[in-house]
C-alpha positions as CSV (number, residue, x, y, z in Angstrom):
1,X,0.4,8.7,2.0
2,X,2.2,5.5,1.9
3,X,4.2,3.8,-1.5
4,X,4.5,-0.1,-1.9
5,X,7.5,0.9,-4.2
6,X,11.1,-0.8,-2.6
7,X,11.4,0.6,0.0
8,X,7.8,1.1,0.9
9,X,7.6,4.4,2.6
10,X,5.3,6.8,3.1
11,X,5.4,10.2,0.9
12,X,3.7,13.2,0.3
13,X,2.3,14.9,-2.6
14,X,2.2,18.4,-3.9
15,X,0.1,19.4,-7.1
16,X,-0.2,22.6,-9.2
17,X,-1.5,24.1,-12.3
18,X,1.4,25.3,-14.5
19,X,1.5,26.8,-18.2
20,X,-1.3,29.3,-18.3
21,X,-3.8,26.5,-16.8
22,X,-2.5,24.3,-19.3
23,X,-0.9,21.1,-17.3
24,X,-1.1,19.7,-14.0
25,X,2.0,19.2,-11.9
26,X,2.3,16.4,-9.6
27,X,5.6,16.2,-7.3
28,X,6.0,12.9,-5.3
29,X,8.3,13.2,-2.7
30,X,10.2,10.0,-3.5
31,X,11.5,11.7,-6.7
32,X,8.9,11.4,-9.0
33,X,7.2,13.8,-10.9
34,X,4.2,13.4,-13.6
35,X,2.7,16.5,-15.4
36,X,-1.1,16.1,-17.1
37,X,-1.9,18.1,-20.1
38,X,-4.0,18.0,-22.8
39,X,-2.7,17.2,-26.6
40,X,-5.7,17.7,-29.0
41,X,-8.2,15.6,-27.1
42,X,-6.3,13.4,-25.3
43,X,-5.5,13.3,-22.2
44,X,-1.9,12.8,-21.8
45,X,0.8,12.5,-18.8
46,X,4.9,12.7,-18.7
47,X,6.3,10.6,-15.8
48,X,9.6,12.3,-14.5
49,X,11.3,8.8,-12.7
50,X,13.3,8.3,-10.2
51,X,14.8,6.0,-12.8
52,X,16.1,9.1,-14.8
53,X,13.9,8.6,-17.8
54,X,10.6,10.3,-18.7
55,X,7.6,7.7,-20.0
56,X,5.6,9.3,-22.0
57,X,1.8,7.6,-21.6
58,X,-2.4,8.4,-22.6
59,X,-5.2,7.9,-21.4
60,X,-6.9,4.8,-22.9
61,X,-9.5,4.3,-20.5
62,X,-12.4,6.6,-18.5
63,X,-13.8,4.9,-15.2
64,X,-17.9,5.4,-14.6
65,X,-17.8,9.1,-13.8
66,X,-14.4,9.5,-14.5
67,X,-13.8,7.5,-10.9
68,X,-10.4,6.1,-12.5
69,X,-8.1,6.9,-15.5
70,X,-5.7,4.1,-17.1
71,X,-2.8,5.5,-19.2
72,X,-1.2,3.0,-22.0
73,X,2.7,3.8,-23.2
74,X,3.3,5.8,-26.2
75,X,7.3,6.2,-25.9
76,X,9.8,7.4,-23.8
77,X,12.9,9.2,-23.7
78,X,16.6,8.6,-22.2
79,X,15.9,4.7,-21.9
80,X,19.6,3.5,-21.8
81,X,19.1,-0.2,-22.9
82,X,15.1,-1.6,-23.3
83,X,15.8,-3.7,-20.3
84,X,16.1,-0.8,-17.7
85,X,13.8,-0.2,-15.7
86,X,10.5,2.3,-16.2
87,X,6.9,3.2,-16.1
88,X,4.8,1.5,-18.8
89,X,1.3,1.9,-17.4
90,X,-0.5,4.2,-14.8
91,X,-3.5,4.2,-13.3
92,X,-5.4,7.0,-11.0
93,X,-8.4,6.3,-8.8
94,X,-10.3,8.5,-7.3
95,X,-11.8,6.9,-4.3
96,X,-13.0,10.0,-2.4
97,X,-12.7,13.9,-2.5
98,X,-9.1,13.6,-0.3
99,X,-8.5,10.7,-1.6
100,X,-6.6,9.0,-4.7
101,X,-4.7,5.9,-5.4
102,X,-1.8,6.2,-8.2
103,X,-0.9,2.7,-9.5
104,X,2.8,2.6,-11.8
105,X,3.2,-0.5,-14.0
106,X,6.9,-0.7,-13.5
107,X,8.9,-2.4,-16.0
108,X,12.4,-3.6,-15.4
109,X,14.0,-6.5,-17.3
110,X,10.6,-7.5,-19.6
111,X,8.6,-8.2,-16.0
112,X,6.3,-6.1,-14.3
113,X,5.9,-5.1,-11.2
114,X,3.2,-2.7,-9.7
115,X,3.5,0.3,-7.1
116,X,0.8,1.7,-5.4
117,X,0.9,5.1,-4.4
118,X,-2.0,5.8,-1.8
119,X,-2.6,9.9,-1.3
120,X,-5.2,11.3,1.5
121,X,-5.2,14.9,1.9
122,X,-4.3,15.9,5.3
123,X,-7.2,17.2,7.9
């Protein structure tokens, strides 16, 4: 479980079905939460940041066997100034059974930056 984010560090992850099996919750330790619903057919995701705003993103993109899903930016709420920092992309790979890679396109003053989030389920 480790985060290239600044500072990397390593967190932990902690996922569970909420709203009558309706959504997916995903809490990140480092402050972060993303829920996963469904909106008609799309798949859909809202990014809780660290950064105090909530991207709002779908899924654009379906790996071979589902293996990965990208998410493209719809909107967002409580951006301050378009120059502040947030989540504009996200990608989830499923590499194994226990393990995923989350990947944030953060970003911040019209550059990007990405963050890997690396999860493996503990033995």
């Amino acid at each position: 479980m480790a985060w290239t984010g600044k500072p990397a560090s390593k967190v932990s992850a902690h996922y569970y079905v909420t709203g009558n099996a309706s959504a997916v919750v995903e809490d990140l330790s480092n402050g972060m939460t993303s829920v996963y619903h469904l909106d008609g057919a799309d798949l859909r995701v809202t990014h809780y940041c660290a950064a105090q705003n909530q991207p709002r993103l779908r899924a654009t993109s379906f790996g071979t066997d589902n293996s990965d899903i990208r998410f493209s930016f719809v909107d967002i709420t409580n951006l301050r100034s378009p120059s502040d920092g947030h989540v504009s992309g996200l990608e989830i790979r499923f590499l194994e059974s226990d393990h995923i890679n989350i990947t944030f396109q953060f970003t911040s003053n019209g550059k990007d930056a990405f963050e890997l989030v690396d999860l493996r389920r503990k033995k």
